[in-house]
C-alpha positions in Angstrom: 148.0 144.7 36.5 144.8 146.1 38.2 145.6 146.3 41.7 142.6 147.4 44.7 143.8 148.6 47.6 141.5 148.7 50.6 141.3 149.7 54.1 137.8 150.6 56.5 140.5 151.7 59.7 139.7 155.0 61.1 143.4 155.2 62.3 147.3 155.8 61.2 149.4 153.5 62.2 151.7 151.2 61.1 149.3 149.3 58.8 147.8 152.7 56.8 151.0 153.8 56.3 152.2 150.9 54.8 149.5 150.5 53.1 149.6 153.7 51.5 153.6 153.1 50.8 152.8 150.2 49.1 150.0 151.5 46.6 152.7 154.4 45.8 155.4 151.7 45.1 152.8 150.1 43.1 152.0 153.0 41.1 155.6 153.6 40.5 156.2 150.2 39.1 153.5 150.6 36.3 150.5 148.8 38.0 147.3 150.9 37.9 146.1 151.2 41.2 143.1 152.0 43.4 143.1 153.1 47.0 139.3 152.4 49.2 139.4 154.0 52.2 136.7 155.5 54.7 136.0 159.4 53.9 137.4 161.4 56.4 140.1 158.6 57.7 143.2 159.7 57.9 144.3 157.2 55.1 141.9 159.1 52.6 142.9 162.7 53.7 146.5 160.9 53.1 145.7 159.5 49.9 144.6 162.6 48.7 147.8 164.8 49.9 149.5 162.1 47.7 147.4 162.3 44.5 146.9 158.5 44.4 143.5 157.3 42.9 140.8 156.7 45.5 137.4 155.5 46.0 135.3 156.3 49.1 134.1 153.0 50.6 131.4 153.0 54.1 132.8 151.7 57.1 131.1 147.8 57.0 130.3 145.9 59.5 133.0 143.6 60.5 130.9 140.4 60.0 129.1 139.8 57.9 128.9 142.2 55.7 126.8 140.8 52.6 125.5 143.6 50.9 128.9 145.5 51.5 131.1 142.7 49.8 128.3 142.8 47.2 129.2 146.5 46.2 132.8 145.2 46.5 132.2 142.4 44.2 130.5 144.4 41.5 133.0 147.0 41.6 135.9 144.4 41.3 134.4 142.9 38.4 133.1 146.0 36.6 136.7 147.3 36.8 138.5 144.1 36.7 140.8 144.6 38.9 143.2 141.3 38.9 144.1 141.9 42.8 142.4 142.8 45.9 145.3 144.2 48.7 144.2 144.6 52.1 146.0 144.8 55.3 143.9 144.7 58.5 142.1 141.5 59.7 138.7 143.7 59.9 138.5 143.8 56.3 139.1 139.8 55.8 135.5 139.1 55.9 134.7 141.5 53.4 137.2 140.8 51.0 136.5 137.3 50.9 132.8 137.8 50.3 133.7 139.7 47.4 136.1 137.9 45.6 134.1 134.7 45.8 133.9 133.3 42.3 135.9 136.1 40.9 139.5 135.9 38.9 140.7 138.4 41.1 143.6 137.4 43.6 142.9 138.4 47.1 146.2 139.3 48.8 146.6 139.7 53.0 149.9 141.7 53.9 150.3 140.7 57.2 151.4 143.6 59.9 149.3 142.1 63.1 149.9 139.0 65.2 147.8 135.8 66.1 148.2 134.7 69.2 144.8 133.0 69.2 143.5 130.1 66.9 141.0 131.0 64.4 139.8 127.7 63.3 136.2 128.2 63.6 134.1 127.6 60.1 133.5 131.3 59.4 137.8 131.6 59.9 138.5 128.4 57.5 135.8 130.4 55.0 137.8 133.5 55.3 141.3 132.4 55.4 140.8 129.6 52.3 139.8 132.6 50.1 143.2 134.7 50.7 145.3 133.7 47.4 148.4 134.8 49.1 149.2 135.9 52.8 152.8 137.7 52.9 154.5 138.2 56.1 156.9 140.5 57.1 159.1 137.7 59.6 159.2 134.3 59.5 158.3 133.7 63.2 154.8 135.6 62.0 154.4 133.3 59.3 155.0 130.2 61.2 151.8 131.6 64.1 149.8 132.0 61.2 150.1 128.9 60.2 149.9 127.2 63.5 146.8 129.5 64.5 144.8 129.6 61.4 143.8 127.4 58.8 146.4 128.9 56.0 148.2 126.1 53.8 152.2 126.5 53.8 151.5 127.2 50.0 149.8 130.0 50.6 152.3 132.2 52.4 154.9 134.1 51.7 157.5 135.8 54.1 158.4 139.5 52.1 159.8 141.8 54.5 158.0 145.2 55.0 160.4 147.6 53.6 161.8 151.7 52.8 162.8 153.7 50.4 166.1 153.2 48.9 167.2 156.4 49.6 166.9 155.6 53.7 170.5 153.4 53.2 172.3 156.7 52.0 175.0 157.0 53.5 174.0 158.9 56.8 174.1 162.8 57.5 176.2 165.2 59.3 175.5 164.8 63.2 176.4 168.0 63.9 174.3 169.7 61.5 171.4 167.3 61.9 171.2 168.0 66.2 172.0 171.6 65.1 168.8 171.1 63.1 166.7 169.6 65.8 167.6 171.8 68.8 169.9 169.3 70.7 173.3 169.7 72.6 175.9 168.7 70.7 178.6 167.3 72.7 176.4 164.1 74.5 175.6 160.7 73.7 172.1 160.6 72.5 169.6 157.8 72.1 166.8 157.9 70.3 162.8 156.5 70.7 160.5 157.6 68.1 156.8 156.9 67.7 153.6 157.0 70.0 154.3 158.0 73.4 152.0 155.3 74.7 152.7 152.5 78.1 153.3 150.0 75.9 155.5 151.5 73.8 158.0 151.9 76.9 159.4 154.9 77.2 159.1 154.7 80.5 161.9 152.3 80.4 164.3 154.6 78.4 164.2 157.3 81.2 164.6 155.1 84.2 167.6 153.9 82.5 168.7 157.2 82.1 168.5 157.4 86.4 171.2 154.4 86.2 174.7 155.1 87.1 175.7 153.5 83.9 173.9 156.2 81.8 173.9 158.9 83.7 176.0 160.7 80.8 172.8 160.2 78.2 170.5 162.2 76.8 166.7 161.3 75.5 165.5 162.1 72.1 161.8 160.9 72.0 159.6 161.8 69.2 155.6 161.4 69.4 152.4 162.2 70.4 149.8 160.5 72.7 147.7 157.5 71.4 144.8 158.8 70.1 141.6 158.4 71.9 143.5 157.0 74.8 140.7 157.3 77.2 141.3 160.8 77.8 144.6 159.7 79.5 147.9 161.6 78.7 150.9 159.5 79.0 153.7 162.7 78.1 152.7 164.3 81.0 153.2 161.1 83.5 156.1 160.3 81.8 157.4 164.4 81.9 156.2 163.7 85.5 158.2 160.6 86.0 161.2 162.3 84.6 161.6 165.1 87.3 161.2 162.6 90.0 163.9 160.6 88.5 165.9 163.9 88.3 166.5 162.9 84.2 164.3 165.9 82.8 167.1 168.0 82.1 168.5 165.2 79.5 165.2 164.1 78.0 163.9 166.3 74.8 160.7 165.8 73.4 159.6 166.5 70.4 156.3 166.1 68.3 155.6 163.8 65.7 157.8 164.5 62.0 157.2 162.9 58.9 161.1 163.3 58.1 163.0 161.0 60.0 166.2 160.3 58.9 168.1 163.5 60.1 166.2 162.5 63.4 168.0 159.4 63.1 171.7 160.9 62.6 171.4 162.8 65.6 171.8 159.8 67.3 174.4 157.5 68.8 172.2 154.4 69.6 168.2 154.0 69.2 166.0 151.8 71.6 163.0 149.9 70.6 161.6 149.4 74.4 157.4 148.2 73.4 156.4 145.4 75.6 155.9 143.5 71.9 155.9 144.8 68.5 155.0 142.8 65.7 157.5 145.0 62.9 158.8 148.1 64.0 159.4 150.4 61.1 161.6 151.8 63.4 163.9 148.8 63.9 164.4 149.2 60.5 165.0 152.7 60.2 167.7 153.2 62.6 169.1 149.6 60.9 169.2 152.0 57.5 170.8 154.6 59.2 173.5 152.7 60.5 172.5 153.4 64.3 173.2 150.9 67.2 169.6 149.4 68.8 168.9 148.1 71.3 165.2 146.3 71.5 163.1 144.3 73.5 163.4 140.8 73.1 160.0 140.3 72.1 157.6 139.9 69.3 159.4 140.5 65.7 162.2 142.6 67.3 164.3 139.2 67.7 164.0 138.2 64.4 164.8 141.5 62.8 168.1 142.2 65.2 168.9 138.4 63.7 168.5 137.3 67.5 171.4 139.7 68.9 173.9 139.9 65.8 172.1 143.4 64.4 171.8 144.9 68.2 171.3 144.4 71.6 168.1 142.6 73.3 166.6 143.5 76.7 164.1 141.9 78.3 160.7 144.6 78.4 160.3 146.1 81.5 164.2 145.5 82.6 165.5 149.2 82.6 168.8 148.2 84.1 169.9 145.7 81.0 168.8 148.8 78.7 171.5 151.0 80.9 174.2 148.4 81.0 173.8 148.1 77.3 174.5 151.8 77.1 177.4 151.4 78.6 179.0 149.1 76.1 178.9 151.3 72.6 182.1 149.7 71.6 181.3 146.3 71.4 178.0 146.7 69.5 176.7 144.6 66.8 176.2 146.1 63.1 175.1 144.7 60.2 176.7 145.3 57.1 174.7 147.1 54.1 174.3 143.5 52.7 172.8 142.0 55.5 169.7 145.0 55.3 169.3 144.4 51.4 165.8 142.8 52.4 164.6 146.0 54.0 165.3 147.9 50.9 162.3 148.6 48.5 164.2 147.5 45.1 164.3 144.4 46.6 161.0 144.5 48.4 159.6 144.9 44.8 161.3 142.4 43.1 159.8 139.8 45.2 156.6 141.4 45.2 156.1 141.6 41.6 157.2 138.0 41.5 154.8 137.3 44.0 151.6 139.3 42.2 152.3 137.0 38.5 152.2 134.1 40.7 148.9 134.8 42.6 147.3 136.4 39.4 147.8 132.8 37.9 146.2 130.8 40.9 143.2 132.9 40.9 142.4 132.0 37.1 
C-alpha cells in the first residue's frame, strides 16, 4: 500500500514525533511511504536524519486552501497513493480538499482534544471526508463524537504506541544513575518533557518541601517551550526551588532522545500537566515497570485504568503528590499483559487491519 504522510507544523511535539514513528513503522512493515513536511521544520530535518522519503510541501493557509489541496490532489493521484495520514487538525482542511473524488483513504490519527463543537458546514465538510479517525483513548473518541459531526463507524480507538524493545526487561539502576550523574542511595522520581507551567513541575518540587517527601530527589528532563514569549520557566522554577530549600535534591538535565536508562534510574515517575491528551510518557514509565503517579485529568485516567496502573492527584494539589510518595509499597502495577496495547506489534496488527478496511471504503 501507498501510504502519504503529511504535516505543515513548524514544531516537535508529540504529534511530529509520532508521526514520524509511525511512517518508520510503516516502512518497516512493507508499505511504501511518503513523508510532506514544511522545509526547514523540524519534522523534515528529522525525516531526513532518518532517511525516510520526503517531499517538501509550503506551509498553506489553514482555510481554505484551494490551490494548495490542488497540488495535493494532483500529486495523490499522479502517484496513487491509496492513503492520505495526517495528524494535526491544521491540515484537515487541506486534506479533505484533496482527496475529494479520489480512491485514496484519508486517515486522521487523533493526538489533540475537542473540547469545542465543530458542527459548522465547513466542519461537517471536513470531518465527512476523513475515511477513518483513530484515537488513542476511548474517552477521546467518545468527545469526538459528541463534538464533531464524525459517524461511530468511522472511528477507531488504536492506542498510540513504542517500540517493542521499551517492555525489555528494565536496566541496572545502579549503572543507569551512575550513567546520568545521580546519587545512588535515594529515592528518585522522575518528570520528563518540556519544562513548561502547564506541564507542572512546579508541583513535583513543592511536594518535594512536604514532610512526607522530604527524603526525595528530582530528576526532570527538558528544555523551555519554544518561543514561549521570551519567558524562561527553568529559571523560575530553579528560583522556586531555593526558596523551597529543595534545590539540593532536584537535578536537571537537558532534553535526550534515549530514555529508557532515564527511566531505570527511577523509583516512581509523575505525570503532573494540568491535562494531557496522551502522554508518551505515561506510557514509557508503564514499559519500564515504574510506579506513576498522574494528574487526574485529560487521558491520564484512562491510561492508569482509572487508579489500577498508578496513582491519581488532582493538578495543582502538591500535597496528594507527597502523600502518594509516601506509600511505594502499596502501589498499583500492571502486569506485562495488561500494557500489550502500548506495544508496537500490536499497535500494527490493528493498524494494518485498519488500513485494508479503509482502502476498501474509499473505492
Amino acid at each position: 500500500m501507498r501510504i502519504a504522510f503529511l504535516s505543515s507544523s513548524m514544531g516537535w511535539g508529540g504529534l511530529e514525533r509520532n508521526l514520524q514513528r509511525y511512517a518508520h513503522w510503516m516502512q518497516e512493515a512493507g508499505h511504501e511511504i511518503e513523508v510532506n513536511a514544511v522545509p526547514e521544520s523540524p519534522l523534515a530535518t528529522s525525516v531526513v536524519a532518518a532517511n525516510l522519503p520526503l517531499r517538501f510541501i509550503p506551509r498553506q493557509r489553514r482555510y481554505l486552501p484551494v490551490g494548495a489541496a490542488s497540488v495535493l490532489k494532483k500529486h495523490l493521484l499522479s502517484n496513487r497513493f491509496d492513503v492520505l495520514w495526517i495528524r494535526d487538525p491544521r491540515d484537515l482542511p487541506l486534506a479533505a480538499w484533496a482527496v475529494r473524488t479520489l480512491n485514496c483513504a484519508l486517515i486522521f490519527q487523533q493526538g489533540m482534544q475537542i473540547p469545542t463543537p465543530k458542527n459548522a458546514p465547513w466542519h461537517r465538510m471536513r470531518f465527512a471526508a476523513v475515511t477513518r479517525w483513530v484515537s488513542p483513548l476511548n474517552v477521546l473518541r467518545e468527545e469526538a463524537l459528541r463534538n464533531t459531526p464524525l459517524k461511530e463507524e468511522q472511528t477507531r480507538v488504536i492506542s498510540l504506541a513504542l517500540e517493542d524493545e521499551w517492555f525489555d526487561k528494565s536496566g541496572d539502576k545502579i549503572n543507569s544513575r551512575k550513567e546520568w550523574g545521580l546519587p545512588n542511595r535515594v529515592p528518585i522520581i522522575g518528570l520528563f518533557g518540556r519544562i513548561d507551567p502547564l506541564k507542572g513541575q512546579a508541583d513535583l518540587l513543592r511536594a518535594l518541601a512536604e514532610p512526607e517527601a522530604n527524603q526525595w530527589h528530582a530528576f526532570i528532563i527538558g528544555q523551555n517551550t519554544p518561543n514561549a514569549a521570551g519567558a524562561n520557566h527553568q529559571d523560575e522554577l530553579k528560583d522556586l526551588a531555593v526558596a523551597l530549600n529543595v534545590a539540593d535534591r532536584v537535578h536537571w538535565r537537558p532534553p535526550n532522545e534515549q530514555l529508557a536508562a532515564a527511566y531505570d534510574c527511577c523509583d516512581a515517575y509523575a505525570m503532573c500537566s494540568a491535562s494531557e491528551t496522551f502522554g508518551m510518557v505515561t506510557i514509557e514509565a508503564l514499559a519500564r515497570q515504574i510506579p506513576i503517579i498522574g494528574t487526574n485529568t485529560g487521558g491520564t485516567p484512562e491510561l492508569l485504568a482509572n487508579g489500577r496502573f498508578g496513582k491519581l492527584y488532582e493538578p495543582g494539589n502538591h500535597r496528594q503528590l507527597a502523600q502518594a510518595l509516601n506509600s511505594l509499597e502499596n502501589w498499583p502495577m500492571p502486569s506485562p499483559s495488561q500494557l500489550k496495547s502500548f506495544r508496537q506489534s500490536k499497535a500494527l496488527e490493528e493498524w494494518q487491519q485498519l488500513l485494508r478496511h479503509s482502502r476498501r471504503s474509499a473505492l
